[in-house]
C-alpha beads as a LAMMPS data file, in Angstrom:
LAMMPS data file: protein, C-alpha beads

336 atoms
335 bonds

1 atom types
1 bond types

-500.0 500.0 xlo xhi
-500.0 500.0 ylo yhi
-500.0 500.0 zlo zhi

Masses

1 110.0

Atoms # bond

1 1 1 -388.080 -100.873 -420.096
2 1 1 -391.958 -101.495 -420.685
3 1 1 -391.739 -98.829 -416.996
4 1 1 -390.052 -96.296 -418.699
5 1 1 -392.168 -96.463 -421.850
6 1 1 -395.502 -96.519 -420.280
7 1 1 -394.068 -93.327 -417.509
8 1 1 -393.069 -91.211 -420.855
9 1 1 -396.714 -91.615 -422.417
10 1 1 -397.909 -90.791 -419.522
11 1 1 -395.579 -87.776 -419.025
12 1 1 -396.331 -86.846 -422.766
13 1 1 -400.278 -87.165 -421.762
14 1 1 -400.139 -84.865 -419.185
15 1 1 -398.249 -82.283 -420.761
16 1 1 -400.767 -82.058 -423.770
17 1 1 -403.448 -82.136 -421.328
18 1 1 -401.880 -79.075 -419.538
19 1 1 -401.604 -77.315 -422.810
20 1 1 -405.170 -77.687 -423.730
21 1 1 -406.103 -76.826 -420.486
22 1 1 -404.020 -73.426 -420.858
23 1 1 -405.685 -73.038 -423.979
24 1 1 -409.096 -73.206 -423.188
25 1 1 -407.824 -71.182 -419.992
26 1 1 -406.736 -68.566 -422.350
27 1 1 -410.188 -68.597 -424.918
28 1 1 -412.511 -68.592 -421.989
29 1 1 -410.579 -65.123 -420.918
30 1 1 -413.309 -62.259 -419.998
31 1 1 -412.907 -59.824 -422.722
32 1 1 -412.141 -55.996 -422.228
33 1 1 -414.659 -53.659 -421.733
34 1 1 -415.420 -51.759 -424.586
35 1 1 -414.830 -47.778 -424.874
36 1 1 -417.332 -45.351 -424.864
37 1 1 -417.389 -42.448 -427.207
38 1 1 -417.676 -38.593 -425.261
39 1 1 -417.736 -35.662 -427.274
40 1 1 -417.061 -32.378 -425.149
41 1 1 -417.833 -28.789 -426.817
42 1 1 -415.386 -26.124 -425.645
43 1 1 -416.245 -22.797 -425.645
44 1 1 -412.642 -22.294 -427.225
45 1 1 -410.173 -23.186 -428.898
46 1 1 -407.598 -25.690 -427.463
47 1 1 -406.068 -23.433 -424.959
48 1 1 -403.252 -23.870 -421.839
49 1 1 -405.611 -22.964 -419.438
50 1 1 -407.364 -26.593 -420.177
51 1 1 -404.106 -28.728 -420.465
52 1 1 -405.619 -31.128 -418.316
53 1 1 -408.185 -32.234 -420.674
54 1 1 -406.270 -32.001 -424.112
55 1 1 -403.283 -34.661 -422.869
56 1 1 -405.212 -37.817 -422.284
57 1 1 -402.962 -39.221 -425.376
58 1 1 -399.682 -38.683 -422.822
59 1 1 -401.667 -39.353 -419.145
60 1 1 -404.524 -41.489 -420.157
61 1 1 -407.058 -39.723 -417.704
62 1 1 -410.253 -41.009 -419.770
63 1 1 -408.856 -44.083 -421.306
64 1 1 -407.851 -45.464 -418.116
65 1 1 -411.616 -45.263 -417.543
66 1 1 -412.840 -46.595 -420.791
67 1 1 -413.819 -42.924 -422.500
68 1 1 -412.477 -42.118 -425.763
69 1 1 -413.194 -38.255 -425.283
70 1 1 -412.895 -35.445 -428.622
71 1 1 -412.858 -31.849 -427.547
72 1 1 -414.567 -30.124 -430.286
73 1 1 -413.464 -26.325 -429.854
74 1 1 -416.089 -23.842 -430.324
75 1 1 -416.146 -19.332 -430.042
76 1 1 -417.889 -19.093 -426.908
77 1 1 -419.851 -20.744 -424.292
78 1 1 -422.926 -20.320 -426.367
79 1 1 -420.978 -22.430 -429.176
80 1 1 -420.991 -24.984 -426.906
81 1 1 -424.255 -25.058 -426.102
82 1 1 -425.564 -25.040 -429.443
83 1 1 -423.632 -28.149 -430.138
84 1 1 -425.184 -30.374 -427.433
85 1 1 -428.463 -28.741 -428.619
86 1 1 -427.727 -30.217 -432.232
87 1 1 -426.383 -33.090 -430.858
88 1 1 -422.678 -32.758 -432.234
89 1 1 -421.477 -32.944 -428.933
90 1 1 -422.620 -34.705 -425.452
91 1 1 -421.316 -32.054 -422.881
92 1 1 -420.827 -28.346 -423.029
93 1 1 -417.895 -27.070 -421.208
94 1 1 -419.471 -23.628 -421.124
95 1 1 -420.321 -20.486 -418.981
96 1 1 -423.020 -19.831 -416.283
97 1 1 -424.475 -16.714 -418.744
98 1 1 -424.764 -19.220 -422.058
99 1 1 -426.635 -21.285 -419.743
100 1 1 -429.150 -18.546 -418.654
101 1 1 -429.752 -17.405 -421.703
102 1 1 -430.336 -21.756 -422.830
103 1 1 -432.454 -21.957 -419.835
104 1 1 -434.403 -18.668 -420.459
105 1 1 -435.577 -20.132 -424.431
106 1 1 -436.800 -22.764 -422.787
107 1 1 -433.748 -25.550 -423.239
108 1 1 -433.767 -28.345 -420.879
109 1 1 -430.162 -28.782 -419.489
110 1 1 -428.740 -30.291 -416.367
111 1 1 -425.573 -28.931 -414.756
112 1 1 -423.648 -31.537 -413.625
113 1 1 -420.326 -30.236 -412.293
114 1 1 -418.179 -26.658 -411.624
115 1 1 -415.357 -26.498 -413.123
116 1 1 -414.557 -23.359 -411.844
117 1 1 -416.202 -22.004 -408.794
118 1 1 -414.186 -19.020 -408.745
119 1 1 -415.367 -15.978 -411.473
120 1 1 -412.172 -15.173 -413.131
121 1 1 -413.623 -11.439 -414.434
122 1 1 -411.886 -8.724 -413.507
123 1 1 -411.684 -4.977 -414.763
124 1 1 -408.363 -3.505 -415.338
125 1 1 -407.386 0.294 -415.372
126 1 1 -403.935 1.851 -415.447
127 1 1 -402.957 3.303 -411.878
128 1 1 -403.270 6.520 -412.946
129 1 1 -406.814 6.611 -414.019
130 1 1 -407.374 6.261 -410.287
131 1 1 -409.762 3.649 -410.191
132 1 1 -409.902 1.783 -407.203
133 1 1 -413.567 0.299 -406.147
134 1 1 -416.845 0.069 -408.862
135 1 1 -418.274 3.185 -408.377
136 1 1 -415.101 4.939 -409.766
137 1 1 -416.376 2.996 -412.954
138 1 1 -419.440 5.889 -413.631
139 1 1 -418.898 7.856 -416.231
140 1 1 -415.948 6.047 -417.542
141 1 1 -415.107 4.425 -421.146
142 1 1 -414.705 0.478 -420.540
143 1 1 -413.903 -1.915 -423.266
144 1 1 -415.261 -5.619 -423.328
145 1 1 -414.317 -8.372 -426.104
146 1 1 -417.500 -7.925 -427.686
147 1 1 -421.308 -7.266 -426.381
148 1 1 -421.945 -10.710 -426.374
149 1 1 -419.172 -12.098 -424.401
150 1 1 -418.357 -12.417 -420.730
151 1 1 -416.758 -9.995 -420.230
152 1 1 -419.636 -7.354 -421.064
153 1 1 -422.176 -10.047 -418.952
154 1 1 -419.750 -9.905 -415.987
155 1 1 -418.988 -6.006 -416.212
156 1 1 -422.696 -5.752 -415.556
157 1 1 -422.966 -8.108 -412.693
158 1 1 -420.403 -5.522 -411.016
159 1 1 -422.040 -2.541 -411.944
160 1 1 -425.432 -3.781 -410.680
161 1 1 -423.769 -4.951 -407.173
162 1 1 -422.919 -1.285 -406.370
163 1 1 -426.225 0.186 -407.852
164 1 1 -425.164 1.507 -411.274
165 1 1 -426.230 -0.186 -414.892
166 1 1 -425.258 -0.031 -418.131
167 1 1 -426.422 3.433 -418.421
168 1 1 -423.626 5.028 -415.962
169 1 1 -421.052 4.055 -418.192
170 1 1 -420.047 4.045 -422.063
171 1 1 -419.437 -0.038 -423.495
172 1 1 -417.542 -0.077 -426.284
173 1 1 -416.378 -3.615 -428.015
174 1 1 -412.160 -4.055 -428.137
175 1 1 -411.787 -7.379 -429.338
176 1 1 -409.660 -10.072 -427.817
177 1 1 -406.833 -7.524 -427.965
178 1 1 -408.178 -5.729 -425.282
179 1 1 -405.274 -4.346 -423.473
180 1 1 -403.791 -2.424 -426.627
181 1 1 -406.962 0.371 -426.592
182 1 1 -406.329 0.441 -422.822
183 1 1 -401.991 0.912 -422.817
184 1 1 -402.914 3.431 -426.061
185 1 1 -405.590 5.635 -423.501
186 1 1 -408.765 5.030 -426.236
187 1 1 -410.543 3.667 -423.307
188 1 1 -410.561 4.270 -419.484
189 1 1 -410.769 0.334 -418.075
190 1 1 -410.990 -2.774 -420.060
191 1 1 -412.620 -6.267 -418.990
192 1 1 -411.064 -9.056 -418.945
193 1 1 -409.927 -12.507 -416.951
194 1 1 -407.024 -13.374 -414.563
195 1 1 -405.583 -15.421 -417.404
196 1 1 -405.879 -12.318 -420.032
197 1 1 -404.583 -9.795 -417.735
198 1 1 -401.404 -12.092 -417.750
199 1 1 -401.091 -12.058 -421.571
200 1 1 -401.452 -7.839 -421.002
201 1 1 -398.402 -7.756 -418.502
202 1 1 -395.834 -9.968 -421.073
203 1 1 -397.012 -7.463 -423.885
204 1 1 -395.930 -4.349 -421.771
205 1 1 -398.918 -3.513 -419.617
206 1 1 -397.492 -0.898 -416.884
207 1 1 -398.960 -0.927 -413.541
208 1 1 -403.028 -1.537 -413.284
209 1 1 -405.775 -1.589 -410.387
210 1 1 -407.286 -4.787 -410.544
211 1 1 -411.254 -5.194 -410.009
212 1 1 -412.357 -8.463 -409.287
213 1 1 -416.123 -9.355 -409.914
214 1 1 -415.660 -12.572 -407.364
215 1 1 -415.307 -10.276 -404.567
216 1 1 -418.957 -8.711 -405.471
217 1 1 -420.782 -11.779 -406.720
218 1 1 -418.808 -14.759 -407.301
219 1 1 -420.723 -16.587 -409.662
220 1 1 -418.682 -19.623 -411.198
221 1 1 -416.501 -19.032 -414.390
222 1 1 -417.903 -22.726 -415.998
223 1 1 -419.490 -25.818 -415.744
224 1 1 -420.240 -28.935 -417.354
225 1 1 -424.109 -28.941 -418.602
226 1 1 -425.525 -31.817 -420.404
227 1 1 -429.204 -32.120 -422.458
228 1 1 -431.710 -33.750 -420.289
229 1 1 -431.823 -36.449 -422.792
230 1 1 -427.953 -36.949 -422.509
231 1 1 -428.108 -36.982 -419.000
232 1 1 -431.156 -39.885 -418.785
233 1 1 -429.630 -41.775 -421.600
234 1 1 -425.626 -41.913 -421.167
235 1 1 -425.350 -41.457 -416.928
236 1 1 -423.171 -44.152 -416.711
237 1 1 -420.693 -42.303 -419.766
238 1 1 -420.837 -39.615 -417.939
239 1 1 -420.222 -40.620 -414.057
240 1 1 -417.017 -41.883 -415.676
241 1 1 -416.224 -38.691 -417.733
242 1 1 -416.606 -36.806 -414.602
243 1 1 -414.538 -39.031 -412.089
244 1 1 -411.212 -38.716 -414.967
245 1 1 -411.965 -34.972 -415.131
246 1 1 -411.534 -34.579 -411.323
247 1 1 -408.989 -36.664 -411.889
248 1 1 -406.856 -34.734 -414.448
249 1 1 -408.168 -31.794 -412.634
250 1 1 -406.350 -32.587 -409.316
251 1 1 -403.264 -33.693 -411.837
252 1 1 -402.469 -30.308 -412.877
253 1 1 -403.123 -28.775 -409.336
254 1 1 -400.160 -31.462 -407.915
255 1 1 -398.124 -30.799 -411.343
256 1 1 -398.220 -27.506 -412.725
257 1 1 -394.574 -27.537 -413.648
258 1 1 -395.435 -30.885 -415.900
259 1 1 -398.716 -29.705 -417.243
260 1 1 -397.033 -25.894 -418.363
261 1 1 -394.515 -28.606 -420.412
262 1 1 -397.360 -31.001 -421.988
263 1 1 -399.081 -27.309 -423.129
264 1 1 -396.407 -26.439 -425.339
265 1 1 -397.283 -29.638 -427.547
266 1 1 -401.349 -29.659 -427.129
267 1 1 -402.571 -26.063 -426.689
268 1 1 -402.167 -23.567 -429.489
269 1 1 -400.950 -20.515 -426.766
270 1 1 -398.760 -22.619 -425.154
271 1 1 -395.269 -22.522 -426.862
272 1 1 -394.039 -20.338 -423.564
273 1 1 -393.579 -22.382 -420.989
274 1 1 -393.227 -19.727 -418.142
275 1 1 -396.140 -18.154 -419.182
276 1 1 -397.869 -21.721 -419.489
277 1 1 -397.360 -22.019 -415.805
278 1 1 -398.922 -18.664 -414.662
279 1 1 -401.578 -19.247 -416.547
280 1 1 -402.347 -23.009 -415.130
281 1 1 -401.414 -21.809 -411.637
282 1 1 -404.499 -19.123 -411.776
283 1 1 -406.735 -21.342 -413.406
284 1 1 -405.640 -24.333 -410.372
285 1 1 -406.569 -21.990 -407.768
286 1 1 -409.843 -20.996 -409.556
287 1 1 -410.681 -24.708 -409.608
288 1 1 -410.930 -24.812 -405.488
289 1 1 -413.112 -23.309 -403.089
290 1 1 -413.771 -23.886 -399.498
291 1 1 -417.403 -26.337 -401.003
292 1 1 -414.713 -28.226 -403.181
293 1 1 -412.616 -28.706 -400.036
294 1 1 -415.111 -30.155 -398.188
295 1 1 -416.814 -32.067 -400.717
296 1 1 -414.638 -32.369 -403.620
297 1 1 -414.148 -31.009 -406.860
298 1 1 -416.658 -30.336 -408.970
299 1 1 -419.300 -29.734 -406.194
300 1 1 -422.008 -27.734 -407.332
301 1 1 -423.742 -24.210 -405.361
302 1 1 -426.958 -24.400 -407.095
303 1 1 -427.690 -21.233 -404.584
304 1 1 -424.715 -19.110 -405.809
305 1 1 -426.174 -20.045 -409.707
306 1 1 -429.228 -19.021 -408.461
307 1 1 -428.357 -15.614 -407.344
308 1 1 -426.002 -15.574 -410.629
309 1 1 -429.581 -16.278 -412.828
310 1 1 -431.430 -13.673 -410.520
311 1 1 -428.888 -10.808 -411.416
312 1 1 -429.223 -11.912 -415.301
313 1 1 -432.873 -11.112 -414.444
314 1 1 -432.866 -7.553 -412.805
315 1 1 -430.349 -6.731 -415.604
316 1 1 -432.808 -7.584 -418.225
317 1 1 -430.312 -10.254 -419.465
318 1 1 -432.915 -12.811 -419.474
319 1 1 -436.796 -12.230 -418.898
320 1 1 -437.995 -15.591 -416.987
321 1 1 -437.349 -16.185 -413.490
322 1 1 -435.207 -19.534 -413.462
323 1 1 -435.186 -21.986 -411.457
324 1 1 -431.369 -23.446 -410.647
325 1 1 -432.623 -26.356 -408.364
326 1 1 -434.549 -27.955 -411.244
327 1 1 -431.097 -27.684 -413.136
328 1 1 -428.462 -28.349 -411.083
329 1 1 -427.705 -32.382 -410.230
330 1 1 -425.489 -33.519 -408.141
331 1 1 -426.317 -37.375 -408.945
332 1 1 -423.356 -37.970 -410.560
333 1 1 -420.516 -36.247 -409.195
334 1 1 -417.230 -38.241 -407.792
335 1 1 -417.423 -38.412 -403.919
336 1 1 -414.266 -36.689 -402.655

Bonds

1 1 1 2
2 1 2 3
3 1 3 4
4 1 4 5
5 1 5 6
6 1 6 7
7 1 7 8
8 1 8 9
9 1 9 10
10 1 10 11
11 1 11 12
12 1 12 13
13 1 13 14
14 1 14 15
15 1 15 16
16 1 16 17
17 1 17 18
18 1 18 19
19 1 19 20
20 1 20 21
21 1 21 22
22 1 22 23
23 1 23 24
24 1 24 25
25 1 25 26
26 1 26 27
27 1 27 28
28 1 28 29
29 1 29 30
30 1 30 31
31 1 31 32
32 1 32 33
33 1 33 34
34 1 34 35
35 1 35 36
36 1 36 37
37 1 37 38
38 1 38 39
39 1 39 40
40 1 40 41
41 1 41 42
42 1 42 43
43 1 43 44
44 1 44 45
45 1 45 46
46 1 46 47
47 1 47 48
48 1 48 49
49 1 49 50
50 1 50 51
51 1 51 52
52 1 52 53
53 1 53 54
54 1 54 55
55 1 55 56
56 1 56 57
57 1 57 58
58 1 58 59
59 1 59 60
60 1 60 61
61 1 61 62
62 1 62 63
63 1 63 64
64 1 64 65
65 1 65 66
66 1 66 67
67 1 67 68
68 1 68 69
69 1 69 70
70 1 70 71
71 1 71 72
72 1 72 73
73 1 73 74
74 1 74 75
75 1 75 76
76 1 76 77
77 1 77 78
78 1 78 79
79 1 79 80
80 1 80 81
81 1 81 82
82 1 82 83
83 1 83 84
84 1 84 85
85 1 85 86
86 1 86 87
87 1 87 88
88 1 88 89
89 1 89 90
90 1 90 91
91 1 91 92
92 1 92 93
93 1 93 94
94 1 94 95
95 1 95 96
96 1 96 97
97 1 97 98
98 1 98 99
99 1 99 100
100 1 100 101
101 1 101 102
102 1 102 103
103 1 103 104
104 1 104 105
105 1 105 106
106 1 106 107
107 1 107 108
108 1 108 109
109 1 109 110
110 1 110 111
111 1 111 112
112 1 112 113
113 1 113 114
114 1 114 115
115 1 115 116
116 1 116 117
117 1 117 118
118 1 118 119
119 1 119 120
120 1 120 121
121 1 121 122
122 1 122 123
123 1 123 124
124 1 124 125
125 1 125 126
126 1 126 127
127 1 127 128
128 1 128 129
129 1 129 130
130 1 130 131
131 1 131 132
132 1 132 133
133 1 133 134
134 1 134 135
135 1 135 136
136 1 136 137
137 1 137 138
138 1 138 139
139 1 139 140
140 1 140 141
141 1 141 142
142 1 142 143
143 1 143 144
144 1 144 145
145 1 145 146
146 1 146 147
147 1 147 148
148 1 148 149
149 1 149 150
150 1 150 151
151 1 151 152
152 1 152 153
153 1 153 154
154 1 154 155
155 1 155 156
156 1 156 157
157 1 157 158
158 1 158 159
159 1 159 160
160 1 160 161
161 1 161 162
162 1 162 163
163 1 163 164
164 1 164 165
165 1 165 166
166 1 166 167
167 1 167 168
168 1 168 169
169 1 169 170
170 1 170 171
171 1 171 172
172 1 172 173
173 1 173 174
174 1 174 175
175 1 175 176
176 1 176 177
177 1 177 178
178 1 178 179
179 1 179 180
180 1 180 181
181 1 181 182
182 1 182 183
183 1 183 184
184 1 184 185
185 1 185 186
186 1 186 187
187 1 187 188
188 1 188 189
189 1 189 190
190 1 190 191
191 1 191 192
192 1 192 193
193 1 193 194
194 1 194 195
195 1 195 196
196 1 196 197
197 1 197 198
198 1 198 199
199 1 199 200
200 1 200 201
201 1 201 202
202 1 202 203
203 1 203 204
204 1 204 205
205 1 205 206
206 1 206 207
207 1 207 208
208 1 208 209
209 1 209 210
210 1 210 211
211 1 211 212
212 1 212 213
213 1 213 214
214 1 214 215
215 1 215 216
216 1 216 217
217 1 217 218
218 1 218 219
219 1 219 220
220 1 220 221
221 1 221 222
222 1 222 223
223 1 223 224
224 1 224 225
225 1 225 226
226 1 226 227
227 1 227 228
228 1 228 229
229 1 229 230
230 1 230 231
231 1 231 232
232 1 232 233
233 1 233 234
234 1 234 235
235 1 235 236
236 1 236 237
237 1 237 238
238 1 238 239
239 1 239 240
240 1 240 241
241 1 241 242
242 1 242 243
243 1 243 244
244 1 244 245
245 1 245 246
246 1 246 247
247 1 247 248
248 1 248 249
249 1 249 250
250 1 250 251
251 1 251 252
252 1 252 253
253 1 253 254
254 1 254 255
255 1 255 256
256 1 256 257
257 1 257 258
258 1 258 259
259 1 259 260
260 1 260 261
261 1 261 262
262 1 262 263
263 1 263 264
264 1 264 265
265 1 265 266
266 1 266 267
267 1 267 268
268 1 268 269
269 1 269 270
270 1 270 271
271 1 271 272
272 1 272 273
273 1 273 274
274 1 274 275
275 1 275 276
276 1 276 277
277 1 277 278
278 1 278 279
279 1 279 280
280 1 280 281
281 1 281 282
282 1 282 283
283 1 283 284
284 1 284 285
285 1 285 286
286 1 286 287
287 1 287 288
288 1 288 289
289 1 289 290
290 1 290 291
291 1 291 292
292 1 292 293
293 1 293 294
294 1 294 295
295 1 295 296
296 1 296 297
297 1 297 298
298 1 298 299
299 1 299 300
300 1 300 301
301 1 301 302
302 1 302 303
303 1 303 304
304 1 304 305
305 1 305 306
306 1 306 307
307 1 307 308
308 1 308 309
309 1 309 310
310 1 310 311
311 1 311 312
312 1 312 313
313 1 313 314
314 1 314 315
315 1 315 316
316 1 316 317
317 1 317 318
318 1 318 319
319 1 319 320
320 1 320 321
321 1 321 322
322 1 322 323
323 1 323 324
324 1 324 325
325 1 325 326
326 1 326 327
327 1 327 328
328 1 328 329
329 1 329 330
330 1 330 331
331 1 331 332
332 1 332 333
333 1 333 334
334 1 334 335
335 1 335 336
């Protein structure tokens, strides 16, 4: 009897042992790492064409590597800019032109990764104003969005790559509802982007030449540019920010059916779901390049920005000579 007595305390000695043990097991647990904060200025509104980045509340992109990311939506690339500038934001998801014309007052930026290598300008004319290379442009009546957008910037670019300028031809501002002026005949050839011209086609746009300016200079469409105090201060913020963007980038390349579904719910042009998909198909393929395929996405031409900053240059765009090596880092970019 005194056996069994004495083997029960024991028994009843181990098991509170065990649970203290488990206990101070489960205090002693490493805690969580903390999230960081990321602010990201778009140069628009919440849009289909960036589904990737608006549904980390369904896919978890940045979370999963402890970001907590805003997208604060802006009217233009130089929008964006100006918020990192003020410091409402920590990363401008803007255009190579806003940059240039940072750069040229003097800003100190870096540009840390391409979002899209491929320029996604075009200029669009019905088939029959007959208007089949640039030089068919001279003379001619050519809308833009406004003359501060990049649309006018990139028209330019095209004009100067087959020796004409602004001169040869008559600018005229259409607004974002550029394609009506051009189906109505008040102007000869609008510009636009791959995305826009697909907008144009669902609202009745009849048969158009199509002028793209990445087959005269292809200059990327965006990138990710940071302060140079950002960039010293939060690198470790944004190594991560840029590894779940490649991420969610390569995402909607693998699932464009999925991503045109998520739009419908996060991005304020995306309640048609077969447009959705055109739209994220174009802007897939202008993500990739034959650099991205050998080094990844997001791999940055700092030659190709060059020439891009040279052109803004000769076209009077900007007046100081700029130097892209000093700008463009490659430090923290995801290896592929």
């Amino acid at each position: 009897m005194k056996n069994k007595n004495l083997f029960a305390l024991l028994l009843s000695a181990a098991v509170f042992m065990t649970a203290c043990g488990a206990q101070e097991q489960k205090t002693e647990a490493p805690k969580t790492e903390e999230t960081d904060i990321l602010r990201v200025a778009s140069w628009s509104q919440p849009i289909t064409e960036q589904t990737n980045l608006l549904v980390d509340e369904e896919k978890g992109f940045f979370k999963e590597n402890g970001l907590d990311v805003t997208v604060i939506p802006g009217a233009g690339g130089g929008d964006a800019i100006k918020n990192i500038l003020s410091g409402q934001a920590d990363v401008a998801f803007t255009d190579p032109g806003s940059l240039y014309f940072a750069l040229d007052k003097g800003e100190k930026l870096k540009v840390m990764y391409n979002v899209y290598p491929q320029n996604v300008f075009n200029i669009v004319s019905l088939k029959e104003k007959n208007i089949t290379k640039p030089e068919d442009l001279k003379g001619k009546t050519i809308g833009v969005y406004s003359l501060s957008s990049g649309t006018r910037q990139n028209l330019l670019v095209m004009l100067n790559q087959v020796g004409l300028s602004e001169k040869d031809v008559n600018i005229v501002e259409t607004g974002l509802l550029n394609f009506a002026p051009l189906m109505q005949g008040q102007v000869d050839a609008t510009a636009a982007t791959d995305t826009g011209l697909v907008v144009g086609k669902q609202k009745g746009l009849g048969d158009v030449n199509v002028l793209e300016v990445k087959d005269y200079l292809n200059i990327p469409s965006d990138v990710f540019v940071v302060t140079e105090k950002t960039f010293e201060e939060k690198k470790d913020e944004l190594e991560k920010f840029l590894k779940a963007y490649q991420t969610s980038t390569q995402w909607m390349i693998d699932n464009p059916e999925e991503a045109a579904s998520l739009a419908k719910e996060y991005a304020i042009d995306g309640k048609n779901e077969e447009q959705n998909l055109e739209i994220i198909k174009l802007r897939n393929a202008s993500s990739i390049s034959e650099l991205t395929e050998e080094q990844g996405l997001g791999a940055l031409d700092a030659a190709i920005l060059q020439q891009g900053a040279d052109t803004y240059q000769k076209l009077g765009l900007v007046e100081n000579k700029l130097n892209m090596e000093e700008v463009v880092t490659e430090e923290l970019l995801p290896t592929k």
